[in-house]
C-alpha angles and dihedrals in degrees: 000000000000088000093047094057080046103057084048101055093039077050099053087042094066094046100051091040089048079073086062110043143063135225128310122187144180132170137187100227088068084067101086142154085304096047111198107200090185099108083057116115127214084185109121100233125035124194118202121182135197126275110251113241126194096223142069126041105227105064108085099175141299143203147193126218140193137178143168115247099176138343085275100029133065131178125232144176149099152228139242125198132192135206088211138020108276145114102317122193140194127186119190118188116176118206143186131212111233117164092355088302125115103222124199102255097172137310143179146190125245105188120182103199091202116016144087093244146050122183134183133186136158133165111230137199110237143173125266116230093049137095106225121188130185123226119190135210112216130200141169112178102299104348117092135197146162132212119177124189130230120275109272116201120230 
């Protein structure tokens, strides 16, 4: 009971901070044969948030989010907001670095048919020795976006 109030307001506060911030953005094409690890977080809890774009009129914001939970667990999601009522769509993929290269660890859609707002959130069981980061897909109607967090060490 006590996670799941967590997750909700973890859930409500990004939401409510995604109004204040701007973009943050990692990709994994910047990790190449000299690999800087120095963007890399040991912070128990990472926030990424869409990239602003200047057209379409449905996409609002949208953030990605992940915590650790335990020294097995971590917690990870999004959010997707919309300008108008509409489909509204979030895809969260966790990943986790392994020899300078960020691998597909799981991921799932959350989809409102009608709504202003799509969130997503899971605890899941890792690994420990890893860096593991979440990337998020996000979608309202016909507008599209990313946003990626920041690596979080396990």
């Amino acid at each position: 009971m006590k996670k799941k109030i967590l997750a909700l307001l973890m859930a409500i506060t990004v939401c409510l901070s995604g109004a204040f911030y701007q973009d943050v953005e990692t990709r994994a094409e910047d990790i190449g044969e000299d690999i800087d690890f120095s963007y890399l977080q040991t912070d128990d809890a990472l926030v990424g948030y869409a990239e602003m774009q200047t057209w379409g009129v449905y996409l609002a914001s949208g953030n990605s989010i992940i915590n650790k939970i335990s020294t097995t667990k971590i917690g990870a999601g999004g959010t997707t907001t919309a300008a108008v009522k509409c489909k509204v769509q979030v895809v969260p993929v966790v990943e986790r670095l392994s020899n300078g290269t960020w691998n597909y660890v799981t991921s799932w859609t959350v989809t409102t048919a009608s709504g202003y707002s799509a969130m997503a959130s899971k605890s899941i069981t890792v690994g420990t020795g890893y860096y593991y980061r979440v990337r998020c897909t996000h979608s309202a109607s016909t507008d599209v976006s990313s946003s990626c967090t920041d690596g979080l060490w396990m």
